[in-house]
C-alpha positions as CSV (number, residue, x, y, z in Angstrom):
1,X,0.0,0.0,0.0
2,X,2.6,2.1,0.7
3,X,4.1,1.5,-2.5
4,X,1.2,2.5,-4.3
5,X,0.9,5.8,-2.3
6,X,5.0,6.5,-3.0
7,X,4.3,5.6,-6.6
8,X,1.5,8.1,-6.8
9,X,3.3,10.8,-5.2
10,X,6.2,10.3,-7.8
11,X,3.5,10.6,-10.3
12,X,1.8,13.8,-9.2
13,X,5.8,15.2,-8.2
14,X,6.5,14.5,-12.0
15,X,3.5,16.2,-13.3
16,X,4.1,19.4,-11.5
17,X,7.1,19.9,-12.6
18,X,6.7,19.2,-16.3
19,X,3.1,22.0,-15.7
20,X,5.9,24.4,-14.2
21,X,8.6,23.7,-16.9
22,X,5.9,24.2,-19.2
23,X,4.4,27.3,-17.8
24,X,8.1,29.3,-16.7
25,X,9.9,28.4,-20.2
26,X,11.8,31.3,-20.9
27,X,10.7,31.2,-24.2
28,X,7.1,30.3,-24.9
29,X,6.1,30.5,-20.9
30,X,4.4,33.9,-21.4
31,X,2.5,33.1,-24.4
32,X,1.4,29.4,-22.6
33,X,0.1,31.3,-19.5
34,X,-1.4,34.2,-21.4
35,X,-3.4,31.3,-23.2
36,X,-4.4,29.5,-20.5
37,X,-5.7,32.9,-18.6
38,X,-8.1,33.4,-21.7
39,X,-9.4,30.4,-21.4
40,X,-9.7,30.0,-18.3
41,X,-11.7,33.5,-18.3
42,X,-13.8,32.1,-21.6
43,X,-14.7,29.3,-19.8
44,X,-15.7,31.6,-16.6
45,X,-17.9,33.7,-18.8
46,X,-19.5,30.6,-20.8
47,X,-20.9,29.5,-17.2
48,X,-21.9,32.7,-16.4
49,X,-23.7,33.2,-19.2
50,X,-25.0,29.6,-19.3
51,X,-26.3,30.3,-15.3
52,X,-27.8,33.8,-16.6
53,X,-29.7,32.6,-19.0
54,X,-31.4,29.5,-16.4
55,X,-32.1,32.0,-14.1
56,X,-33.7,34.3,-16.8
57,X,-35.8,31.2,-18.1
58,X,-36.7,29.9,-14.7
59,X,-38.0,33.5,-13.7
60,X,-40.2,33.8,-17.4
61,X,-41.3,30.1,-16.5
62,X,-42.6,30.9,-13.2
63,X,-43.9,34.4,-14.3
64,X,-45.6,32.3,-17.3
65,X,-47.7,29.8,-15.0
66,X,-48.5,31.9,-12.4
67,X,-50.2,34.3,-15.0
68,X,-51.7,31.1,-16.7
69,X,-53.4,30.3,-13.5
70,X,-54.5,33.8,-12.7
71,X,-55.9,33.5,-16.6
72,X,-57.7,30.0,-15.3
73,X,-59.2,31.9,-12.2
74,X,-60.3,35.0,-12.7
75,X,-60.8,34.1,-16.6
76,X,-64.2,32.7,-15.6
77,X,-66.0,35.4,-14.9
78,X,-65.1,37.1,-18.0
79,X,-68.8,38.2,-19.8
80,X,-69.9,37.0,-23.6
81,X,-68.1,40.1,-25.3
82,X,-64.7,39.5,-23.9
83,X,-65.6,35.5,-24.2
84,X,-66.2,36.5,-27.8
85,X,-62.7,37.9,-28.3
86,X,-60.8,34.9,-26.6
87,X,-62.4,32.7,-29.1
88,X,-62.0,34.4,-32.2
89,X,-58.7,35.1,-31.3
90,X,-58.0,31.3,-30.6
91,X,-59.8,30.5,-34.2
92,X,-57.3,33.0,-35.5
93,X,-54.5,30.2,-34.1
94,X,-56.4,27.4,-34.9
95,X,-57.7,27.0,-38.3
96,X,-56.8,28.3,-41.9
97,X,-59.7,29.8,-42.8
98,X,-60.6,32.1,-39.7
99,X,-62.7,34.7,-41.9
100,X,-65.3,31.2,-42.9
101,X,-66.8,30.7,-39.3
102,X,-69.1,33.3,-37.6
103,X,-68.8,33.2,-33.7
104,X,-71.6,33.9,-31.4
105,X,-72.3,33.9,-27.3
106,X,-74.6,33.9,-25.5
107,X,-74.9,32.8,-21.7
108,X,-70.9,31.5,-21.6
109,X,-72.6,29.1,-24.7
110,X,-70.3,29.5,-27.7
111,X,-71.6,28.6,-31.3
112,X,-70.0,28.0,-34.2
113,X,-71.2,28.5,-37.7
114,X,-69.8,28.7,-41.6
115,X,-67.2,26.3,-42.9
116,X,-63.3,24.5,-41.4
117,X,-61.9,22.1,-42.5
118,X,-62.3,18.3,-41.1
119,X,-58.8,18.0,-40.0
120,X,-58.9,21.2,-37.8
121,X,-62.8,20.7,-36.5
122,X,-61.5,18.8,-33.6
123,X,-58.6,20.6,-32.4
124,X,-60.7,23.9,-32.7
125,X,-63.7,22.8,-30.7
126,X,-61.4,21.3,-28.1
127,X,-59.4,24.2,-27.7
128,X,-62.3,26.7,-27.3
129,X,-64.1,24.6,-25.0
130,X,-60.9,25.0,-22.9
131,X,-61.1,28.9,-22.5
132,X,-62.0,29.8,-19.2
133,X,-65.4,31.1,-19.2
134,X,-67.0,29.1,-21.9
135,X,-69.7,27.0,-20.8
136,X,-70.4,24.9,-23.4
137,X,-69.2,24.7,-27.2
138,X,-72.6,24.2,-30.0
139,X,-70.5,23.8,-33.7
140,X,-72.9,24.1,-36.0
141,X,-70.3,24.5,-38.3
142,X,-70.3,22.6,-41.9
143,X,-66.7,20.2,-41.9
144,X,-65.6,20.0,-45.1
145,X,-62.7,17.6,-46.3
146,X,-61.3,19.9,-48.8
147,X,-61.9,23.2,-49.7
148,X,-63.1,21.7,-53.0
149,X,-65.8,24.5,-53.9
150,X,-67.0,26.3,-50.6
151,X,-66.1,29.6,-51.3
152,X,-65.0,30.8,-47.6
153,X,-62.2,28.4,-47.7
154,X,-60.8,29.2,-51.1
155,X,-57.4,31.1,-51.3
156,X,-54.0,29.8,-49.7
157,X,-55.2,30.7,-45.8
158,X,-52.8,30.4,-43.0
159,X,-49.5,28.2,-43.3
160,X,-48.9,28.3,-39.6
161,X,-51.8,26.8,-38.6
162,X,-51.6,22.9,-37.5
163,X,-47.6,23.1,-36.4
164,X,-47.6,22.8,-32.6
165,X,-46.6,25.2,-29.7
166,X,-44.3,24.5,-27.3
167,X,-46.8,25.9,-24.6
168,X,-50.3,26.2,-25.0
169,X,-51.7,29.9,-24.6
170,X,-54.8,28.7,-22.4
């Protein structure tokens, strides 16, 4: 055992002297250490930065859910005007043809009416039925495979809608 320990000092004796030797050479020493300081101080700001920008995102994460749930809570009591707005605005997001559906409330009851598309009929009622405040979602809405000839969802609509978010808004 005490071989092993002698043998490892040796080691470690051996490496700190070449790392001096290295470091003091009178000819490239100065250059070495000068290197070694800016990397050292790269490294240093890398973390920094890299801590920085966690804190930042924790702080917008927990600002972002604690609005969400005052959204959730107070959201609820919001009247058929304001109800209105959320779910156009959430259409808006939602399907390509926003323009082709008429929106109406009445008593937190939301109803839905004109023309989407079959593939976002689902997703759409889903998501408005999940703003806070809406009661209860009627789609009366015509679903239509393609556009084909309906003249509301004609034109090249939105290309964003369908990719997912990272975070839902609601």
């Amino acid at each position: 055992m005490r071989l092993i320990r002698s043998a490892g000092l040796a080691a470690a004796g051996v490496c700190a002297g070449m790392m001096t030797e290295y470091l003091l050479d009178p000819d490239r020493g100065k250059a070495r250490r000068a290197r070694m300081r800016d990397r050292t101080a790269h490294r240093a700001n890398d973390l920094t930065d890299g801590v920085r920008g966690l804190s930042r995102d924790v702080s917008n994460r927990g600002r972002g859910m604690a609005m969400a749930t005052r959204y959730r809570v107070t959201g609820r009591s919001a009247d058929d005007a304001v109800l209105h707005d959320r779910v156009r605005a959430e259409l808006g997001r939602l399907v390509s043809h926003p323009h082709a559906i008429q929106v109406r409330v009445d008593g937190r009851t939301v109803t839905l009416a004109g023309d989407v598309l079959a593939d976002e009929d689902k997703q759409a009622r889903h998501a408005i039925k999940r703003i806070p405040g809406v009661k209860d979602v009627d789609s009366q809405w015509t679903v239509h495979e393609e556009p084909g000839s309906v003249p509301t969802l004609q034109g090249k609509g939105r290309s964003h809608v369908g990719a997912k978010r990272s975070q839902p808004m609601h």
